[in-house]
C-alpha positions as a Markdown table, in Angstrom:
| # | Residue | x | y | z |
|---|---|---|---|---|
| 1 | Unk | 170.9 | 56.4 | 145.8 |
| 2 | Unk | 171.0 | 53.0 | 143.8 |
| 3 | Unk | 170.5 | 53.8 | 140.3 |
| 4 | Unk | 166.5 | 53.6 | 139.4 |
| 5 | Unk | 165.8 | 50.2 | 137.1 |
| 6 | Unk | 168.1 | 48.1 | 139.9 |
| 7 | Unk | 166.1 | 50.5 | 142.5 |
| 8 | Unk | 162.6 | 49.0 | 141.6 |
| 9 | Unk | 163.7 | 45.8 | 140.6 |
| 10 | Unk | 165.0 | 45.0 | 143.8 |
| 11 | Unk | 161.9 | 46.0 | 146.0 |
| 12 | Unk | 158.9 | 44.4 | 147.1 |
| 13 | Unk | 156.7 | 46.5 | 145.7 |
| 14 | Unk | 158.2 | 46.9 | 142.2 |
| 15 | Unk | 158.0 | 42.8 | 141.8 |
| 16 | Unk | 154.3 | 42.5 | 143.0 |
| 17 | Unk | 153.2 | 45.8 | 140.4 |
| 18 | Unk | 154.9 | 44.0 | 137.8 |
| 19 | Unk | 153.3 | 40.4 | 138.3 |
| 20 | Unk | 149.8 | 42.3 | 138.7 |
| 21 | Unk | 150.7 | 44.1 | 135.3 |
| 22 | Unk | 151.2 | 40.7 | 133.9 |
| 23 | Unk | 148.5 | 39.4 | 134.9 |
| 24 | Unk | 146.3 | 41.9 | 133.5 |
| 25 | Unk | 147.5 | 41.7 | 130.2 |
| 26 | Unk | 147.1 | 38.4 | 130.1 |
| 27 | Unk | 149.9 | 38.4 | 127.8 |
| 28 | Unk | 152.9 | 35.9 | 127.3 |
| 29 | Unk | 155.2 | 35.3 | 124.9 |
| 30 | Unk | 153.6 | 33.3 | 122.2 |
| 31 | Unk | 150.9 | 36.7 | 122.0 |
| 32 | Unk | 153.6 | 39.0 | 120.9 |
| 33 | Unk | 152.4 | 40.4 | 117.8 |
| 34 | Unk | 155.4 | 40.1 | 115.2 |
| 35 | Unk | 153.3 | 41.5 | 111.6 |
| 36 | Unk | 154.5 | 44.7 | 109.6 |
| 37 | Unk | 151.1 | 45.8 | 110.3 |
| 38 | Unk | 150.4 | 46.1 | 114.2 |
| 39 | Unk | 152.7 | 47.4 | 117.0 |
| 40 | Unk | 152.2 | 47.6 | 121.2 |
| 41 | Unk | 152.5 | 50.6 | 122.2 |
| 42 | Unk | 153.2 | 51.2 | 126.0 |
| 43 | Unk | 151.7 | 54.4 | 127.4 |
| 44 | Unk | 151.6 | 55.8 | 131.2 |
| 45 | Unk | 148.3 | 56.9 | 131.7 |
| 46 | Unk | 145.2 | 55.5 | 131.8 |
| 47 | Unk | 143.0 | 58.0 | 129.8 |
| 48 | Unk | 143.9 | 60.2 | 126.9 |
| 49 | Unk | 146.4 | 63.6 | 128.9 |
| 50 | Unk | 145.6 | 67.1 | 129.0 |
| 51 | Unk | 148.6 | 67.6 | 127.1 |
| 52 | Unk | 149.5 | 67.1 | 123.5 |
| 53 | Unk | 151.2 | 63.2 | 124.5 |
| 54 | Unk | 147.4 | 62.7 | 123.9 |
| 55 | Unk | 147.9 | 62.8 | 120.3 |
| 56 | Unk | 149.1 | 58.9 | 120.8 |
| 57 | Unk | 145.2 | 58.0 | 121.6 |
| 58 | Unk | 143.6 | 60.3 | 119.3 |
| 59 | Unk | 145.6 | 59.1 | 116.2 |
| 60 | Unk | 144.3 | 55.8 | 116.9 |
| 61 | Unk | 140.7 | 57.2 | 117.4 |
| 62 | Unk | 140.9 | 59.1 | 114.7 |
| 63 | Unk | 142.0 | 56.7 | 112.2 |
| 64 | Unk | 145.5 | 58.2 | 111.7 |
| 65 | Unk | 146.8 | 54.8 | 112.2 |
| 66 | Unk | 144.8 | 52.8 | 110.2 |
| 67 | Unk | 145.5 | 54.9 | 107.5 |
| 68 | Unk | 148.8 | 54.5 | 107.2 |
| 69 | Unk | 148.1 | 50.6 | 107.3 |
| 70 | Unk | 148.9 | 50.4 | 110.8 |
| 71 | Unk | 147.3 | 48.4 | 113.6 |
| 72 | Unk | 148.3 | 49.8 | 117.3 |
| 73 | Unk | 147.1 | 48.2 | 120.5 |
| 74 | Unk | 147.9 | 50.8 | 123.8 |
| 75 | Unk | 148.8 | 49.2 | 126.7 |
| 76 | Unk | 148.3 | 51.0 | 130.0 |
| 77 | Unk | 151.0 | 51.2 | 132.9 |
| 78 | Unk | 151.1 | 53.4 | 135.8 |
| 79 | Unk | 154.7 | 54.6 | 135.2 |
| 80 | Unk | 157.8 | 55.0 | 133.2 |
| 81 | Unk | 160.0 | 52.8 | 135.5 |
| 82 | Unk | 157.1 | 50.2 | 134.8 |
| 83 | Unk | 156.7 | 50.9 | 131.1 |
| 84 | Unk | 160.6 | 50.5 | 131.1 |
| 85 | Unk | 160.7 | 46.4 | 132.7 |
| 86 | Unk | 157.5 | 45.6 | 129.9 |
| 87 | Unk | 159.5 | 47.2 | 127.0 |
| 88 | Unk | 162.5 | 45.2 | 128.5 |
| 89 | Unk | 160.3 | 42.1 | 129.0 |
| 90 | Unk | 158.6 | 42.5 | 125.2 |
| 91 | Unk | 155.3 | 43.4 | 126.6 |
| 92 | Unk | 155.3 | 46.3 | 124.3 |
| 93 | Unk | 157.3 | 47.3 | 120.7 |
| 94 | Unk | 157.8 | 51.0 | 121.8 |
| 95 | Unk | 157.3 | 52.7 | 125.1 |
| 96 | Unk | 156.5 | 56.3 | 125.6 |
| 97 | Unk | 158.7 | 57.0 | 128.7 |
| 98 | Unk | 160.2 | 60.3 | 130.6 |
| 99 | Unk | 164.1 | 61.1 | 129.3 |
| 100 | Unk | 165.1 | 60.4 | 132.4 |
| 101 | Unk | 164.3 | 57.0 | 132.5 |
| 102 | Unk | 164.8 | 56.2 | 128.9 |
| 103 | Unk | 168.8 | 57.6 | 130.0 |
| 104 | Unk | 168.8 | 55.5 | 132.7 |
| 105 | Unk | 168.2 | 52.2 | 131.2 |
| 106 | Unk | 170.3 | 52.9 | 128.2 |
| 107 | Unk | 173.1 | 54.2 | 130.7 |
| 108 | Unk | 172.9 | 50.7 | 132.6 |
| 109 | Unk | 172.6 | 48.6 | 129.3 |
| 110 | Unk | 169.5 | 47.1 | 130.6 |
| 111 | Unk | 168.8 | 47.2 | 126.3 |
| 112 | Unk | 169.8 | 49.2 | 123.4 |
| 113 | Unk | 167.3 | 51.9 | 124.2 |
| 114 | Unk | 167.0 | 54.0 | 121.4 |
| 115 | Unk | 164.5 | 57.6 | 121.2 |
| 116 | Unk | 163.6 | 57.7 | 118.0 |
| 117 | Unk | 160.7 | 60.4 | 118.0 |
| 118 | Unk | 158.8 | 62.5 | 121.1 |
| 119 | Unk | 155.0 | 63.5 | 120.4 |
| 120 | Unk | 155.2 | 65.9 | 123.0 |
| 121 | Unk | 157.8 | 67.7 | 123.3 |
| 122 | Unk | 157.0 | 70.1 | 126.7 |
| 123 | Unk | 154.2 | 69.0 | 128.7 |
| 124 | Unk | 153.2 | 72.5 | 130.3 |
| 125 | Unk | 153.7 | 71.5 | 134.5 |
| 126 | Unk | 153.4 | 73.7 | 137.1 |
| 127 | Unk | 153.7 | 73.6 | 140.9 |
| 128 | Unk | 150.3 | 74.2 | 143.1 |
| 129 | Unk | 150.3 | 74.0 | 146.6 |
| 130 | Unk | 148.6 | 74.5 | 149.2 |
| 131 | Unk | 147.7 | 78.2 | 150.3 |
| 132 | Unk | 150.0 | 78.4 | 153.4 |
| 133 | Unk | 153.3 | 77.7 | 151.4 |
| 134 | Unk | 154.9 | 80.8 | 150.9 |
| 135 | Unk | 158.0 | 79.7 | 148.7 |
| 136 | Unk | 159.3 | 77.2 | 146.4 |
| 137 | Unk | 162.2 | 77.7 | 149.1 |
| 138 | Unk | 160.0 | 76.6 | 151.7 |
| 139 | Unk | 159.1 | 73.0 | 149.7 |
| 140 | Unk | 162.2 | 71.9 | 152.1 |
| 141 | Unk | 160.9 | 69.7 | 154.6 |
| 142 | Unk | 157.5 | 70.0 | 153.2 |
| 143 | Unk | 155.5 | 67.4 | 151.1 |
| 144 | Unk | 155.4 | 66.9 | 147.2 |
| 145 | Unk | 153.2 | 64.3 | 145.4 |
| 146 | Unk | 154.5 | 62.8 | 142.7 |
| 147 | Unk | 153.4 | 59.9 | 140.5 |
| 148 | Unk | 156.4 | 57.8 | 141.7 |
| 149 | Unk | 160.0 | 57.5 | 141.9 |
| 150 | Unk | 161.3 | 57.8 | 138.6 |
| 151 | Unk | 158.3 | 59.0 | 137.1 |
| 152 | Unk | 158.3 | 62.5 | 134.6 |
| 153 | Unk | 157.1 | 64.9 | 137.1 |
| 154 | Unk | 159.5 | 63.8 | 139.6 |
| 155 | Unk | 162.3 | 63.7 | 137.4 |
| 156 | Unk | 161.6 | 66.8 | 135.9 |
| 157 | Unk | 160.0 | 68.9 | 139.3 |
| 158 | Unk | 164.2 | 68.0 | 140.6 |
| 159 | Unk | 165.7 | 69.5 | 137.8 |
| 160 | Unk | 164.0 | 72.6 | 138.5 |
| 161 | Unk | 163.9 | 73.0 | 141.7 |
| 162 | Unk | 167.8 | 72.4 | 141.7 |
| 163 | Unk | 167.6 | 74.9 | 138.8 |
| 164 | Unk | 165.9 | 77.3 | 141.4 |
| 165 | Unk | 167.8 | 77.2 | 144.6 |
| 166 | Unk | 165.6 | 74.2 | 146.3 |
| 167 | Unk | 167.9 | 71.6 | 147.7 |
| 168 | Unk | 165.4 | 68.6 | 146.3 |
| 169 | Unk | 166.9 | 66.0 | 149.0 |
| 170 | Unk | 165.0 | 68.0 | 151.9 |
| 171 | Unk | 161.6 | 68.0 | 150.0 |
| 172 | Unk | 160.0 | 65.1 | 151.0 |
| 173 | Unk | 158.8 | 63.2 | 148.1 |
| 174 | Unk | 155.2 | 61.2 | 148.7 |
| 175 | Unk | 154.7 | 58.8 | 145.7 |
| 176 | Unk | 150.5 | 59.3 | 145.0 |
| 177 | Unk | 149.5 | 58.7 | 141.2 |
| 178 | Unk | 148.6 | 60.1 | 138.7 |
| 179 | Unk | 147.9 | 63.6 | 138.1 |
| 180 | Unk | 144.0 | 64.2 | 138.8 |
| 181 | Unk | 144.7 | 61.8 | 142.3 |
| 182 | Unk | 148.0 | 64.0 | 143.1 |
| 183 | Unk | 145.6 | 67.0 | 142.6 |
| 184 | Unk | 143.2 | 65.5 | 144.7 |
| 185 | Unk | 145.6 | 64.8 | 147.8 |
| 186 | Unk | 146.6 | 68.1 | 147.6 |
| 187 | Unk | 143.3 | 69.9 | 147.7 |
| 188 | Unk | 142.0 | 67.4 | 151.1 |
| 189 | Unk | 145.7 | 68.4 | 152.8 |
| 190 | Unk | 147.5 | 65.3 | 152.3 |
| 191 | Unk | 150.4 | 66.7 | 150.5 |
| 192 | Unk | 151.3 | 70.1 | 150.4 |
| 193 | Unk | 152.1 | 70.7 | 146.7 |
| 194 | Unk | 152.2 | 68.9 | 143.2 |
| 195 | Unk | 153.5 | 68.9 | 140.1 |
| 196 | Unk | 151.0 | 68.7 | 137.5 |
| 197 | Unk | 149.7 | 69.9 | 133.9 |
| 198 | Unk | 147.9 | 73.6 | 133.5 |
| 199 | Unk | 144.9 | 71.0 | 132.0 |
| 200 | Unk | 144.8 | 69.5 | 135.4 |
| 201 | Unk | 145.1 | 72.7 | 137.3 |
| 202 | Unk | 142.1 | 74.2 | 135.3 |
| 203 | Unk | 140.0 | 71.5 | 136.7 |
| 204 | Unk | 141.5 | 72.7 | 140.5 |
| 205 | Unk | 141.9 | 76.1 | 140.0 |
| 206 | Unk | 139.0 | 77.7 | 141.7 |
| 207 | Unk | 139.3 | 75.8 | 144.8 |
| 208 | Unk | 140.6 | 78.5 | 147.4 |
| 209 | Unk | 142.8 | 76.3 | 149.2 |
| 210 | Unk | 145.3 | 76.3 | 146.4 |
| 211 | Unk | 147.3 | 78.3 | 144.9 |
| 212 | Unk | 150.0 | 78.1 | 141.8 |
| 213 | Unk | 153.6 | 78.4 | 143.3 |
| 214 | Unk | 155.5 | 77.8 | 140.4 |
| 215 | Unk | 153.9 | 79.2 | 137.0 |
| 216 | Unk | 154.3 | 76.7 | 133.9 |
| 217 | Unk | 156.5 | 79.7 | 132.1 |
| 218 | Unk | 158.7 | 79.8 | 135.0 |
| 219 | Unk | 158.8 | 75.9 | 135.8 |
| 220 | Unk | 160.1 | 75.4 | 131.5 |
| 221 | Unk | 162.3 | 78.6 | 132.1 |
| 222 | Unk | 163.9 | 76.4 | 134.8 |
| 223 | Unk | 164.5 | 73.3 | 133.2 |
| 224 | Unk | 163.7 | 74.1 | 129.3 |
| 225 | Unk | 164.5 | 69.9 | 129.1 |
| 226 | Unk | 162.6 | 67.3 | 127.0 |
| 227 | Unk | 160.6 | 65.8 | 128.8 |
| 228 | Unk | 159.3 | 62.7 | 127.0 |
| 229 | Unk | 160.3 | 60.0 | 124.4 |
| 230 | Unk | 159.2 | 57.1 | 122.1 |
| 231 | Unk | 161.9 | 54.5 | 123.1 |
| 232 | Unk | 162.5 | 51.4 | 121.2 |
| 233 | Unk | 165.1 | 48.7 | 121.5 |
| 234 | Unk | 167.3 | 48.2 | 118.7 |
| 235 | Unk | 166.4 | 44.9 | 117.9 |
| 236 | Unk | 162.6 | 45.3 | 117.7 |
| 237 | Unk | 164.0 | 48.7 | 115.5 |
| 238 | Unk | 165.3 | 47.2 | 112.8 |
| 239 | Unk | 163.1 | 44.0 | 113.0 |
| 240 | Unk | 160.2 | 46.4 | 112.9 |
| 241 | Unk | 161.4 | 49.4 | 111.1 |
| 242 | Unk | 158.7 | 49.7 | 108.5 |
| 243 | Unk | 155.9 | 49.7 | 111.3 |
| 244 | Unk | 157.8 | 51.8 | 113.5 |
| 245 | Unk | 158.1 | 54.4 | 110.2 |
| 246 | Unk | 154.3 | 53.8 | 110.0 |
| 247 | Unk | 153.6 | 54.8 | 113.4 |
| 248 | Unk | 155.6 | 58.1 | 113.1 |
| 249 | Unk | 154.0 | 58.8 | 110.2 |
| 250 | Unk | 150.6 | 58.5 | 111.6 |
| 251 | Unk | 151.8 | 60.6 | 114.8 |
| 252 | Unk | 153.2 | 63.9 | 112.8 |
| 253 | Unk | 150.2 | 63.4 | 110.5 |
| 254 | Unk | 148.3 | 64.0 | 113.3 |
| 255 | Unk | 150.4 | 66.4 | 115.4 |
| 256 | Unk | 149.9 | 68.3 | 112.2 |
| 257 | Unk | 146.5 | 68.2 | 111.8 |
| 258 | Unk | 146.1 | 69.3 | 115.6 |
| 259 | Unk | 148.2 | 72.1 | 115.1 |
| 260 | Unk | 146.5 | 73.5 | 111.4 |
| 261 | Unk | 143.1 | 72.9 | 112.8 |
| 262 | Unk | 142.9 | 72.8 | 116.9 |
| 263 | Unk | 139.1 | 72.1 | 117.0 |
| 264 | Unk | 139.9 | 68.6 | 115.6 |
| 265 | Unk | 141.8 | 68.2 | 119.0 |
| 266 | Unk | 139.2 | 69.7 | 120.8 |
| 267 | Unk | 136.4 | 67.5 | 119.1 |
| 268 | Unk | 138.3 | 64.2 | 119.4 |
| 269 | Unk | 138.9 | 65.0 | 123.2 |
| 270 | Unk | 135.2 | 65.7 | 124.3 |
| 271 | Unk | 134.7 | 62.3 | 123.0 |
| 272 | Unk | 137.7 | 60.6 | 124.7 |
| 273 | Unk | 136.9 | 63.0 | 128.1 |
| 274 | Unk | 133.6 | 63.8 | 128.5 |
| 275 | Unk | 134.5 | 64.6 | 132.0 |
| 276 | Unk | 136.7 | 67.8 | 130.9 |
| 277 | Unk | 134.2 | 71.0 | 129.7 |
| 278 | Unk | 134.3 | 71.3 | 126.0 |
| 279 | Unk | 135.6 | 75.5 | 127.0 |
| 280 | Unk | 138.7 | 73.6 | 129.2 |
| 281 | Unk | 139.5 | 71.8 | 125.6 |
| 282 | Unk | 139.2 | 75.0 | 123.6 |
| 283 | Unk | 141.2 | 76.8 | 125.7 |
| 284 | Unk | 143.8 | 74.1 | 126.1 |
| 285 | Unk | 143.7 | 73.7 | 122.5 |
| 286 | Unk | 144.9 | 76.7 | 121.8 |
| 287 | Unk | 147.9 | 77.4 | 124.6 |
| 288 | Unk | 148.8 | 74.0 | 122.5 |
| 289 | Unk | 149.0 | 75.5 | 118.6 |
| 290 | Unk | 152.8 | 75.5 | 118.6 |
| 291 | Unk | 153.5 | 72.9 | 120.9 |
| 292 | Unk | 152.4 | 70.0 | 118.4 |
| 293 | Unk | 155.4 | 67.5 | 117.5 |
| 294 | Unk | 155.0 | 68.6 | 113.6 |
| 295 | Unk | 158.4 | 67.4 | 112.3 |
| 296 | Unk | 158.8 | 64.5 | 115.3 |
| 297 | Unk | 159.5 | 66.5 | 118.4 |
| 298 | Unk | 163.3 | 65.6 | 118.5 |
| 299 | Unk | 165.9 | 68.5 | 118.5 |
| 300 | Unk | 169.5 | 66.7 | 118.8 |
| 301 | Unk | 171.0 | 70.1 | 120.4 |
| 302 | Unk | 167.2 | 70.0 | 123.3 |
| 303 | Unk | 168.2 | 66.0 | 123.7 |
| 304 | Unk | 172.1 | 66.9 | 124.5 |
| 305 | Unk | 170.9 | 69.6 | 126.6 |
| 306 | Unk | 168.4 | 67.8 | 128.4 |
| 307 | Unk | 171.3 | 64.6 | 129.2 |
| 308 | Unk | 173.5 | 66.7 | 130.3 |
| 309 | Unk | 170.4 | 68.4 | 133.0 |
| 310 | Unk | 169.9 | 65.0 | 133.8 |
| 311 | Unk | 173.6 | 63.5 | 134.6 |
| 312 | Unk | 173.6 | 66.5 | 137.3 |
| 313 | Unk | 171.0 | 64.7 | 139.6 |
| 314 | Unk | 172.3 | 62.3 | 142.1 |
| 315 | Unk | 170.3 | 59.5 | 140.9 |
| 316 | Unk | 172.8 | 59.6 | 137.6 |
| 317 | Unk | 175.9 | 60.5 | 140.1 |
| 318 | Unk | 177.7 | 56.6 | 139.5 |
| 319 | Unk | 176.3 | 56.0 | 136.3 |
| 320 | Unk | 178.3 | 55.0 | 132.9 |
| 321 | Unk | 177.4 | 58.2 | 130.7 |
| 322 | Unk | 175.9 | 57.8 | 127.8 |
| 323 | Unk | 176.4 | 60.2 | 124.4 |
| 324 | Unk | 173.9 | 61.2 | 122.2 |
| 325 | Unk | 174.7 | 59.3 | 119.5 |
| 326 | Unk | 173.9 | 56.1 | 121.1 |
| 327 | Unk | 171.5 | 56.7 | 122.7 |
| 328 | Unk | 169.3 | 58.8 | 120.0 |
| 329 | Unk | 168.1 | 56.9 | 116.4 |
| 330 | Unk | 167.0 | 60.1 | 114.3 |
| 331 | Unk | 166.9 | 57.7 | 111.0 |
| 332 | Unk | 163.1 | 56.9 | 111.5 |
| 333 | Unk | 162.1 | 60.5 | 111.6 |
| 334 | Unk | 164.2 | 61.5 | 109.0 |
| 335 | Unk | 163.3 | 58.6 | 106.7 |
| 336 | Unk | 159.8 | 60.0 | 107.3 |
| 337 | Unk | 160.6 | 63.7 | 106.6 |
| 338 | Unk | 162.2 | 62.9 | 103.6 |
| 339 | Unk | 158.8 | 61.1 | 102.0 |
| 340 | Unk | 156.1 | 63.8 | 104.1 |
| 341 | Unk | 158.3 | 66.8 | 104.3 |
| 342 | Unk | 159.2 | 69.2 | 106.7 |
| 343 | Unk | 157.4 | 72.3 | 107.8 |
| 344 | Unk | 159.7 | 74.8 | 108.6 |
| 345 | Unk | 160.0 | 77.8 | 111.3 |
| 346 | Unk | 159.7 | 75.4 | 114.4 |
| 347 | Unk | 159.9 | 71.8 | 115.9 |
| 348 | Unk | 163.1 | 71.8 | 114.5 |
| 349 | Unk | 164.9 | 67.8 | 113.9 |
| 350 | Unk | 167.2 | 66.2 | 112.1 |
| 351 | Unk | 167.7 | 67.0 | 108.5 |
């Protein structure tokens, strides 16, 4: 299998995504913002997640940003491998994209890709399927959505079920979307399972035609990797740096504030998602209380881990290897720490 960034950029498809992602931005290069005070931020989803990633919206929402001086315009993408040619094409300052694909593009020197901070450091997945799937075992040969090659659940949902005796190559892998559409496919038969996040599955779960076939505790005791990065190139790093500082702040500020307080979550998300019941948000809220990114959601001992998970797939099998020290900038964070402080017993980072 070719490596992933040459993968996409060689197809069809990839190049006509990437013209009508353009051309939605209306961007080009005289619009890149270049002030101390504002940053593009590339995101893949469209709506503020289920999961504590959200805290990238709702610090901009709530102010979190603007209070640290900082002015951040999110910009939407449907995936990491696209997130990943807008970062590369200055679209963006910083892109919030899956370890995996942040590896990859280091690894092929496509830029000095650099993770300087994750906001969430375990989105809580699971595997539903349908009712008539007996085992994870029996995924091979079998259908599962997934947002698109490359994306976090399919690099992740292959680390696990490699982790768990699936041989991923005979699971057929049917690229569908995002999350809520993946869930939707699988619950009118189109697929036959899904990875997705438990706030998802709360919005399936009493459908009788699906079931959970991989619990969230068991899917993390699988592949206990990170799962998601703020990635920055070096150049826009350290022309940037002092925004980029800025933005961290405003994210553990927030993370923290989530954490202390989780109806401030809760309350911020009823007004982002109206859709989701306020009781989904209070209940998700709190499965979240120690999950929050408090000291910058980067362990250096998780990140080695998680590359080393990562170079076992085959998609990494011919690819220059990277270490962490080149590929990992903790001096942001730690700059931050060092003025904010550090609140001990968990989320640990760099000193």
């Amino acid at each position: 299998m070719r490596p992933l960034t040459a993968r996409l950029a060689r197809t069809r498809r990839a190049a006509l995504l990437l013209a009508a992602f353009v051309a939605a931005l209306s961007l080009g290069a005289a619009t890149q913002v270049n002030s101390q005070g504002s940053l593009r931020l590339i995101v893949t989803h469209t709506a503020p997640p289920l999961v504590p990633n959200s805290v990238m919206d709702l610090a901009d929402s709530l102010g979190f940003y603007r209070r640290e001086g900082l002015k951040v315009e999110i910009v939407h993408v449907q995936s990491t491998p696209l997130a990943i040619i807008a970062l590369n094409l200055a679209y963006g300052d910083l892109a919030n994209v899956s370890l995996s694909g942040a590896i990859q593009a280091a690894a092929q020197r496509a830029m000095k890709l650099r993770a300087i901070m994750s906001p969430d450091k375990t989105i809580p997945f699971l595997i539903a399927s349908r009712q008539q799937v007996p085992s994870l075992k029996a995924l091979e040969g079998l259908s599962l959505g997934i947002g698109g090659i490359g994306s976090l659940d399919y690099s992740m949902s292959r680390l696990v079920l490699r982790s768990l005796g699936v041989d991923a190559e005979k699971v057929r892998m049917v690229a569908v979307g995002e999350p809520h559409v993946r869930a939707l496919s699988l619950s009118t038969g189109r697929i036959d399972a899904t990875t997705m996040s438990t706030g998802v599955w709360n919005r399936f779960r009493s459908r009788p035609e699906l079931k959970v076939l991989l619990s969230a505790e068991d899917y993390f005791r699988a592949a206990p990797a990170l799962n998601k990065v703020i990635a920055v190139d070096e150049a826009t790093l350290a022309a940037k740096r002092p925004a980029i500082e800025r933005f961290i702040t405003a994210i553990i500020k927030a993370s923290r504030a989530f954490e202390a307080e989780p109806g401030v979550w809760v309350d911020a998300m009823a007004a982002a998602r109206p859709d989701v019941p306020r009781e989904e948000l209070a209940d998700l809220a709190l499965s979240f209380r120690h999950n929050w990114s408090v000291n910058g959601g980067l362990d250096p001992a998780r990140v080695g881990y998680s590359i080393e998970q990562h170079y076992r797939e085959p998609d990494f099998q011919n690819m220059r290897r990277i270490s962490i020290d080149e590929f990992l900038d903790i001096e942001p964070t730690a700059a931050v720490l060092a003025r904010i402080g550090i609140i001990p017993g968990h989320d640990p980072n760099a000193p």
